[in-house]
MILOFI-465114 format. One line per 8 residues: number of its first residue (from 1); their letters; for each residue y, x, z of C-alpha. Coordinates in nm, 4 decimals. Layout:
REM MILOFI-465114
NUM	A	Y/X/Z ~ ...
This chain:
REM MILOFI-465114
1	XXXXXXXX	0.1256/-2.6662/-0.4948 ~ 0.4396/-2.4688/-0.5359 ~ 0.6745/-2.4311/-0.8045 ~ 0.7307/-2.1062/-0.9323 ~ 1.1013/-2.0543/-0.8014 ~ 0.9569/-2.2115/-0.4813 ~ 0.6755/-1.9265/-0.4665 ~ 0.9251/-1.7251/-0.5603
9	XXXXXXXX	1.1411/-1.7851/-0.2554 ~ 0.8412/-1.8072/0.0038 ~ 0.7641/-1.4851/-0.0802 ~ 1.1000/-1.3282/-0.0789 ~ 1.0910/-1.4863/0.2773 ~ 0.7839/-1.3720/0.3770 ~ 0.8633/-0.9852/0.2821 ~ 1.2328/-0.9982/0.4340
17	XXXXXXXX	1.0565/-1.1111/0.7747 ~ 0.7986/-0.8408/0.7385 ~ 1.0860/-0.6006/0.6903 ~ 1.3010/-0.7123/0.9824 ~ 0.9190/-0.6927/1.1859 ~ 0.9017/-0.2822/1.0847 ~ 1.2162/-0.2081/1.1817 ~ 1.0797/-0.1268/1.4708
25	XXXXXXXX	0.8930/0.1993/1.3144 ~ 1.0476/0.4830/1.2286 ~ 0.8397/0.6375/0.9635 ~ 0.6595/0.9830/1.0259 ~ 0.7026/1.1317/0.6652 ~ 1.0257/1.0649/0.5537 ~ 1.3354/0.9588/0.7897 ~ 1.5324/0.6425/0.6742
33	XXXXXXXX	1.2389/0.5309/0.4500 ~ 1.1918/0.1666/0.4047 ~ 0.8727/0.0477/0.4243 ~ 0.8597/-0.1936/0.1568 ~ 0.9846/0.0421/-0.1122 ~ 0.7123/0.3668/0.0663 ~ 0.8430/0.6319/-0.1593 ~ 0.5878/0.9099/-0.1669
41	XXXXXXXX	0.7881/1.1282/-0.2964 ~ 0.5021/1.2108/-0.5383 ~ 0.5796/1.0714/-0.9078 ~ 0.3364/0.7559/-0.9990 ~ 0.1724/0.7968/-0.6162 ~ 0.2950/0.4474/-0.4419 ~ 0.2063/0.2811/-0.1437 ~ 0.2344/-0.1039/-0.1544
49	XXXXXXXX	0.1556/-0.3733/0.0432 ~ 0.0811/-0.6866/-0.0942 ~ -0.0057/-1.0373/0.0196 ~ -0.1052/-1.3764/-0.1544 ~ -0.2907/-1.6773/-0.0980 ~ -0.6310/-1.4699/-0.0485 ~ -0.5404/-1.2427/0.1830 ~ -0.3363/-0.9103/0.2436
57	XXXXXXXX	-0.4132/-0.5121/0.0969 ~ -0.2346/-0.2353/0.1836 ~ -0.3039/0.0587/-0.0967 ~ -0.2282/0.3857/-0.2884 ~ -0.1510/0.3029/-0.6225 ~ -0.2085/0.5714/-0.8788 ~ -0.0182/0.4785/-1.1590 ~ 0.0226/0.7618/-1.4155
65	XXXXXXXX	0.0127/0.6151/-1.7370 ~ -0.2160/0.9420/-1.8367 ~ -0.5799/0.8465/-1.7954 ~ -0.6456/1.2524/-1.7338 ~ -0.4319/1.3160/-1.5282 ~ -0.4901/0.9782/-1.2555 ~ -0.8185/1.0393/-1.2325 ~ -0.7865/1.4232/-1.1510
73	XXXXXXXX	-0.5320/1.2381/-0.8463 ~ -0.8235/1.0023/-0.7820 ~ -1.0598/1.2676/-0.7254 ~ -0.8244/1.4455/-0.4950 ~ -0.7417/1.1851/-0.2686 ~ -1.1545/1.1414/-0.2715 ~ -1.1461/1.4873/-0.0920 ~ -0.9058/1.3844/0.1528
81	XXXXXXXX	-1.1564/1.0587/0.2198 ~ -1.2837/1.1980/0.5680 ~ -0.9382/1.3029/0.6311 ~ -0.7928/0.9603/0.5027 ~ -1.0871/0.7978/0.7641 ~ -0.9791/0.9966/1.0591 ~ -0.6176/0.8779/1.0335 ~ -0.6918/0.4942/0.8896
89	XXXXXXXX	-0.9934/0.4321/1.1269 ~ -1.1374/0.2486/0.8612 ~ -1.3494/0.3118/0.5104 ~ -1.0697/0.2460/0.1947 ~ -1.2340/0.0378/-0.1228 ~ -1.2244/0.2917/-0.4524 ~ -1.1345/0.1734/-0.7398 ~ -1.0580/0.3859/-1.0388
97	XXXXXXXX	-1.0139/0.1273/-1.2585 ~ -0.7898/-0.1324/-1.0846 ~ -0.6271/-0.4220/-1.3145 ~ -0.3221/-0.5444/-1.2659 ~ -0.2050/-0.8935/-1.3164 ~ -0.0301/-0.7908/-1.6135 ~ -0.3264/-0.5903/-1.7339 ~ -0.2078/-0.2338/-1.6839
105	XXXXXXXX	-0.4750/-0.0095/-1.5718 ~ -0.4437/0.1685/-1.2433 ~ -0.6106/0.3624/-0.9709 ~ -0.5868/0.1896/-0.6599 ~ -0.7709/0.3111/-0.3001 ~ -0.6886/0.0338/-0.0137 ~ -0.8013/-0.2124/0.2702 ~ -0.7749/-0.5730/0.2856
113	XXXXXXXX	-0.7814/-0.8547/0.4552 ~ -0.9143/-1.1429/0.3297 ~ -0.8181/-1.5437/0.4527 ~ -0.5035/-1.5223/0.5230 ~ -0.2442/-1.7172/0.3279 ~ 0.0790/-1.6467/0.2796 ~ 0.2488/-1.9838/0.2579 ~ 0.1023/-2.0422/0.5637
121	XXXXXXXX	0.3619/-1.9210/0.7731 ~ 0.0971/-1.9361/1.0837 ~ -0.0638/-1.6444/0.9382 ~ 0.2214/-1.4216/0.9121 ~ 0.1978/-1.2466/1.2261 ~ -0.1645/-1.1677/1.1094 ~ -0.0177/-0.9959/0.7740 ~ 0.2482/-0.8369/0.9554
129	XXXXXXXX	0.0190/-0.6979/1.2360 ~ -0.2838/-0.5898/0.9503 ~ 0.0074/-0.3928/0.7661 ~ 0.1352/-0.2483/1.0376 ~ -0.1226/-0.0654/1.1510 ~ -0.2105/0.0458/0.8072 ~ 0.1326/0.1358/0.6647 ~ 0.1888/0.3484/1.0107
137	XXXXXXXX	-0.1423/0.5243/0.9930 ~ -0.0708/0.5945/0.5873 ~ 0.2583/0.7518/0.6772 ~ 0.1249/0.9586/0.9533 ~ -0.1451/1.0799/0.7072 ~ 0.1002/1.1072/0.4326 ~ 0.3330/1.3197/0.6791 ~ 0.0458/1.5601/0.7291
145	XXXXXXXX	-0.0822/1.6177/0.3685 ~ 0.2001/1.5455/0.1313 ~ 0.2794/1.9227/0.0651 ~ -0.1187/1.9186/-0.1074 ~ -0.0217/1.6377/-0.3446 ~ 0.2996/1.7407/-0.4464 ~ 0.1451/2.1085/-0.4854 ~ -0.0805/1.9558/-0.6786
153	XX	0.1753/1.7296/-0.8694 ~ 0.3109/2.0296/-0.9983
């Protein structure tokens, strides 16, 4: 079992190397982005990518602390879910309701991968690999229908 500065260091680790692994991506929507920090460009629309001892997700997070007005964004990335299918190659979980740790509600649409750990550095390439091909596909979708959401933003 890990401490928690010891966590807290394997997982500064583990991101910095998944970092270094992108760099060899330039992303589609938005030159100079970083990958880590996916700025949509879209206020309270993120993209994260997150791994623990369960596995790894890559997501949308819908985060507007307005009940309304997230699920009205929910419902329009649900008629971009064909669209979202042809670029990801794979069906997204829904989940209009997502919980955070800290128990802030969200929206949250994403894929995961489930057993792999992340202090087992054996089964980084695995993480890396499984958000690579998700975060690249995202941004190619994002670079294609961005101009609806922030339309729609407004």
């Amino acid at each position: 079992m890990f401490s928690k500065a010891e966590a807290s260091a394997w997982n500064e680790r583990f991101y910095t190397a998944f970092g270094v692994y992108m760099r060899k991506h330039e992303p589609v929507a938005d030159y100079g982005l970083k990958w880590l920090n996916y700025q949509t460009g879209v206020k309270d629309v993120f993209f994260r990518v997150e791994a623990d001892k369960k596995g790894g997700r890559v997501s949308i997070d819908l985060q507007h602390p307005d009940e309304g007005l997230r699920e009205l964004f929910f419902e329009q990335f649900r008629e971009f879910s064909k669209m979202m299918l042809s670029y990801l190659e794979t069906e997204m979980i829904w989940d209009k309701e997502y919980v955070l740790p800290n128990g802030r509600i969200i929206s949250r649409i994403y894929v995961e991968k489930k057993g792999l750990n992340i202090y087992k550095e054996d089964d980084w390439r695995d993480f890396f690999e499984f958000f690579e091909t998700y975060l690249t596909r995202l941004d190619a979708f994002w670079a294609d229908f961005k101009l609806v959401f922030e339309d729609f933003a407004q």
